[in-house]
Structures are given as structure tokens and as C-alpha cells.
N, C-alpha and C positions, 0 to 999 in steps of 0.2 A: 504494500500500500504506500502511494504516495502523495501526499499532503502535502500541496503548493498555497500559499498566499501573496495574491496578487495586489501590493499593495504599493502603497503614496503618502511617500510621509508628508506629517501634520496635516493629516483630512481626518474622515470619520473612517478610515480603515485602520488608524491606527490601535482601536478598541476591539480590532480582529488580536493585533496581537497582545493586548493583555487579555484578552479569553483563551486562546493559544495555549499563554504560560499558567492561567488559572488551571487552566486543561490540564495541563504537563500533557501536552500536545508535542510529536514528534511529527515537524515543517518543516520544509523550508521556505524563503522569503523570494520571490522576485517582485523587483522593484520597479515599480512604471511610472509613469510621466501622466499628468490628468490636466483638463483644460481648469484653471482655477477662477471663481467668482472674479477676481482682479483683472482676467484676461491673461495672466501668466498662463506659461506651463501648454501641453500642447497634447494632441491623439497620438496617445502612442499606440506604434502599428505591432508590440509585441503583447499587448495586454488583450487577454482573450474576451474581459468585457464586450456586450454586443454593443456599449455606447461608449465604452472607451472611459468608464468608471472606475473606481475603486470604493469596498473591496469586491474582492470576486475570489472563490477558494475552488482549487482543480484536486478532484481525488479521481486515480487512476484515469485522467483525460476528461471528465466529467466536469464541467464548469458549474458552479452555484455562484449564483446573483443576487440582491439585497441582504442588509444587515438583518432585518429579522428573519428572516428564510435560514440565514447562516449560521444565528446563534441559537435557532430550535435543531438544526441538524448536528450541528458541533455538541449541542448538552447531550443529546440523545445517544450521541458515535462515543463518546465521552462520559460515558455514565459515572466510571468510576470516581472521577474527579467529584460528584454528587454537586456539581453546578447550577440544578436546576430538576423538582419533580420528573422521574420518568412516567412513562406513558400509560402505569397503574397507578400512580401514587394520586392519592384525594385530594392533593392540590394542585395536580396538572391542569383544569380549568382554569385556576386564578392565574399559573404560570402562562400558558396560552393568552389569556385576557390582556395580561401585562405586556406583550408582544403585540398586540393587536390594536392597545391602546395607545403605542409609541405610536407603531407605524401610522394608525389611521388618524389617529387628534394631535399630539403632539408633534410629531414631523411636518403633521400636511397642515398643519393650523402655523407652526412658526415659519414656514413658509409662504404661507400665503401672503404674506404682507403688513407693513404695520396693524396694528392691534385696533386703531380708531376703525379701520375700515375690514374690520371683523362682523361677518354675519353675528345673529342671535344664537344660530346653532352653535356655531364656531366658539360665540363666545360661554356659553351653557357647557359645554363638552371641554374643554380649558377647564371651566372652573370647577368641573367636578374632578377631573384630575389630578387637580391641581389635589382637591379635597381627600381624592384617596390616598396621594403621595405624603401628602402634609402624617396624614393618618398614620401610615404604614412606618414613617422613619421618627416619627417622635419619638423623646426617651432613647435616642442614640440608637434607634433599630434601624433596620435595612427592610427594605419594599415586603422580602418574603419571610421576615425574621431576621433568618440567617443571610449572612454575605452569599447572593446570588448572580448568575448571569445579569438578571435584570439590571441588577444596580450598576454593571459594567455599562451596560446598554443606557441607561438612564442617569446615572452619576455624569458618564464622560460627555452626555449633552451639555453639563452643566459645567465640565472643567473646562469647555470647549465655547459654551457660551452662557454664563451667568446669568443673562438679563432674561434667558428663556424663564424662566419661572419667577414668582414674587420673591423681593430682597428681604434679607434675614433669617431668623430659623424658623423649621429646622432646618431648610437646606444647604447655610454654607457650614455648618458642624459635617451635616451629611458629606458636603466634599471632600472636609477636611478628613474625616473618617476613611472615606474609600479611596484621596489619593495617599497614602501610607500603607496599600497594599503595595507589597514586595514583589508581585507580581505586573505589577503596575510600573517599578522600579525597571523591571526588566525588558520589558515592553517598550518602554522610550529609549532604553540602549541601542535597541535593535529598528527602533523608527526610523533611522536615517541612515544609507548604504554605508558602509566603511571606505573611510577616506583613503 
């Protein structure tokens, strides 16, 4: 078996590889070039992305695409590491939910554009989010209790962009707590090709 990640340093691939090392995941890295919001940065013609993305993770020639598709396949291929409910445990719904809830509200709502000119929906579905997050990490907890995938997934929004959620606590403890994994430590060593 071989386990490629197709990644770009300082984007959102870089929370591929602290899952990786949370995993004690046996990868390796190659490194691509991605068009960046700034206009830097350009298609790179070796990244197997079908938009020229990052990340993207190749097992045995098999390409897999977006972050949450990648980090239900990786907790799943990955059990041992106990990253995340497997596909019997009674809280693989809430796990699942939590995946569902990045990708569908959180990503596509702070995308969408300043906040003034948020639907009702948009703005409803935020603030219940916002509601369960505040919930789940009070009292120095993490989303599922325990330090999960999620919080990788949902922390590094936040180490990536603060202003995504409301200022104060709990979520800058919450950062403060999840960037001090050691795994995390390791993950930004390996962010950027060897000079």
C-alpha cells in the first residue's frame, strides 16, 4: 500500500498532515504548486487534482478529493489510531454530523461572502453552530470529548482564520489547547519541501 499526499504548503492541506501524524500514518509527501486567492502560485501539471487543488491523497493510484471525504476515509483506514467513532460505535452519527456541518455551513457560509450580506438561512445555521461548538469545547473539552479528527478539521479553521467564529472563549483556549499537539508540531516541519 501506498499513501501519497498531494499537498501545498500553508493552505488547508496542510491539516492532511497533522491527521497523517495523528494517524501514525505511513506517506509520503509530494509537493504541488496551487493557484493562491492572491493570484500567486500557478496549475501545477503534476498534481493529480481534477482542479488542480490541494489536498488530494493517492492510495494504490486511487485519487480522493475534498477534506471531509479524506478525513472520514483516513479515520476509518486508520482505526487504530481511534481518531474518530468507527462505523459501529453510537456516536458515528454525531461524528458524520460534524463533517457535514463543516463542509455544508461552515465552509460554504464563510465563503460566501461578508456576513452583512448573509441570507437568514445562512445566518440561522452559523449560529446554531456556532451554538453546538461553543457547547461541545466549554470547560477545556474538544467537539467529541476527546481530542478528535474533528477538532483537527475545525481547530485549524481557526488557527488559519480567527475571525471565522465569534472572539473570545471558548474558542481561543480551544486553539490554544489543540495547537500544543505534538502532532501538530510535526506536521508544520514537514509543510514546506526541504530546502
Amino acid at each position: 500500500m501506498s499513501l501519497i499526499l498531494h499537498h501545498a504548503p500553508q493552505s488547508r492541506s496542510t491539516r492532511m498532515l497533522w491527521l497523517l501524524e495523528e494517524l501514525g500514518a505511513d506517506y509520503t509527501i509530494h509537493y504541488v504548486d496551487i493557484r493562491r486567492q492572491n493570484g500567486q502560485g500557478g496549475m501545477d501539471p503534476t498534481n493529480p487534482h481534477p482542479l488542480k487543488l490541494a489536498p488530494s491523497i493517492e492510495l494504490d493510484g486511487q485519487v480522493l478529493i475534498e477534506s471531509v471525504l479524506i478525513f472520514l476515509f483516513l479515520t476509518d483506514k486508520y482505526r487504530v489510531a481511534a481518531m474518530a467513532p468507527t462505523p459501529t460505535h453510537p456516536r458515528r452519527a454525531e461524528y458524520v454530523s460534524w463533517l457535514g456541518l463543516y463542509n455544508g455551513v461552515l465552509e460554504t457560509v464563510l465563503t460566501s461572502g461578508p456576513r452583512e450580506g448573509w441570507s437568514q438561512v445562512q445566518k440561522d445555521a452559523y449560529a446554531e453552530l456556532d451554538r453546538r461548538w461553543r457547547e461541545a469545547i466549554k470547560d477545556g473539552g474538544f467537539i467529541l470529548g476527546n481530542f478528535s479528527a474533528l477538532d483537527i478539521l475545525f481547530g485549524s479553521l481557526l488557527q488559519w482564520f480567527r475571525a471565522a467564529m465569534p472572539a473570545g472563549e471558548p474558542y481561543d483556549s480551544y486553539v490554544r489547547r489543540i495547537s500544543e499537539r505534538p502532532a501538530l508540531q510535526r506536521a508544520l516541519q514537514k509543510d514546506s519541501p526541504p530546502a
